[in-house]
N, C-alpha and C positions, 0 to 999 in steps of 0.2 A: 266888652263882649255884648252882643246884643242877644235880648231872650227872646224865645216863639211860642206862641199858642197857637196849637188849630185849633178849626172849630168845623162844622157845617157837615160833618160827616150822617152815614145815617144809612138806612135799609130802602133802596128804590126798587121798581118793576124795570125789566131792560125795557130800554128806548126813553127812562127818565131824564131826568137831569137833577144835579145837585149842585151849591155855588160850595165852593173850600175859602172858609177865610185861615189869615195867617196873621195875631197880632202880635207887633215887635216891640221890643222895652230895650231903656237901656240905649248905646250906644246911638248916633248920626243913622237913622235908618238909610239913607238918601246916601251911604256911603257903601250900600250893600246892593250886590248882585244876587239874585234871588230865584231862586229855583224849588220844584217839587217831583220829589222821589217817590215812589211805591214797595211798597214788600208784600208778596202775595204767601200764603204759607207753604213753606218747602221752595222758597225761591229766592232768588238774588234779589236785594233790592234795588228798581230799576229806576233810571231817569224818564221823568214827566214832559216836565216844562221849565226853562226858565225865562227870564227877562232880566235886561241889564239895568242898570242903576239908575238912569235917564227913564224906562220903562219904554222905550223908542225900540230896541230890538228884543226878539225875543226867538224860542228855538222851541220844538215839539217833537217830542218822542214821534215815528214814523206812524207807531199802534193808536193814536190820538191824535195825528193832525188831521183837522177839519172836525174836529167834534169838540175838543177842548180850547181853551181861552186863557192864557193865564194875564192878570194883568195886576197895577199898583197905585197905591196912593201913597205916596211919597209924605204928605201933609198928613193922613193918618195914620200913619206908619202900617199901612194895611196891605198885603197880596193877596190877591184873589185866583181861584182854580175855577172858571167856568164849566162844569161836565155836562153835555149836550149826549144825547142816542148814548146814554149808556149800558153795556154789556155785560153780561156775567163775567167776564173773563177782565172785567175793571176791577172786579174786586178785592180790594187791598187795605192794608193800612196805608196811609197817604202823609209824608211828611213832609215840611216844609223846611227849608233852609235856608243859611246865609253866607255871603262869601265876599269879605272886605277886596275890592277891587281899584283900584286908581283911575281905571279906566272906565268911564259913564257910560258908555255904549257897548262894554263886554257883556256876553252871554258865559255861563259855565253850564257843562251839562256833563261832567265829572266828578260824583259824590266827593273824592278825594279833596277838590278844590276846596270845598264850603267848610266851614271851622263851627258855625251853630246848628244845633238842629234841635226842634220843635220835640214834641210826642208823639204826637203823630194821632190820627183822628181812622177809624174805621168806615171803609164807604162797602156797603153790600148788594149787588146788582142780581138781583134775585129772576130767574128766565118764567 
């Protein structure tokens, strides 16, 4: 099983930006599909971003595309969350995950799918 750390979270003004790293231990990172979920308080936790294995596809929550980025380094076993123009209404704990896939070019954007999950890092988008 592969482990996660986030990092990079933190308190911005909206229309900030902040990067999310994700670092993976443990397990073939290069064999995981990789995605980032949110939990905002008193809410479901929602789908972000992911990218597949290859980091060639990837899929964005509808509330985030064109503002966010997600992307991977395969060699450092690193994903990153790009957050561009961000909004108070970003505001979440932001988690990161993983989901052993066969397929290099799948995306998953189904909590359900991913089997590791990080801690998850506080991002605050203050108006």
């Amino acid at each position: 099983q592969v482990q996660l750390v986030e990092s990079g979270g933190g308190l911005v003004l909206a229309g900030g930006s902040l990067r999310l790293s994700c670092a993976a231990s443990g397990r073939t990172f290069s064999n995981y599909a990789m995605g980032w979920f949110r939990q905002a308080p008193g809410k479901e936790r929602e789908f972000v971003a992911a990218i597949s294995r290859s980091g060639s596809n990837n899929a964005y929550a509808d509330s985030v595309k064109g503002r966010f980025t997600i992307s991977r380094d395969n060699a450092e076993k690193v994903v990153f969350l790009q957050m561009n123009s961000l909004k108070p209404e970003d505001t979440a704990v932001y988690y990161c995950a993983a989901s052993a896939t066969a397929v290099i070019f799948r995306v998953r954007i189904d909590a359900k799918e991913y089997s590791a999950w990080g801690q998850g890092t506080q991002v605050t988008v203050s108006s």
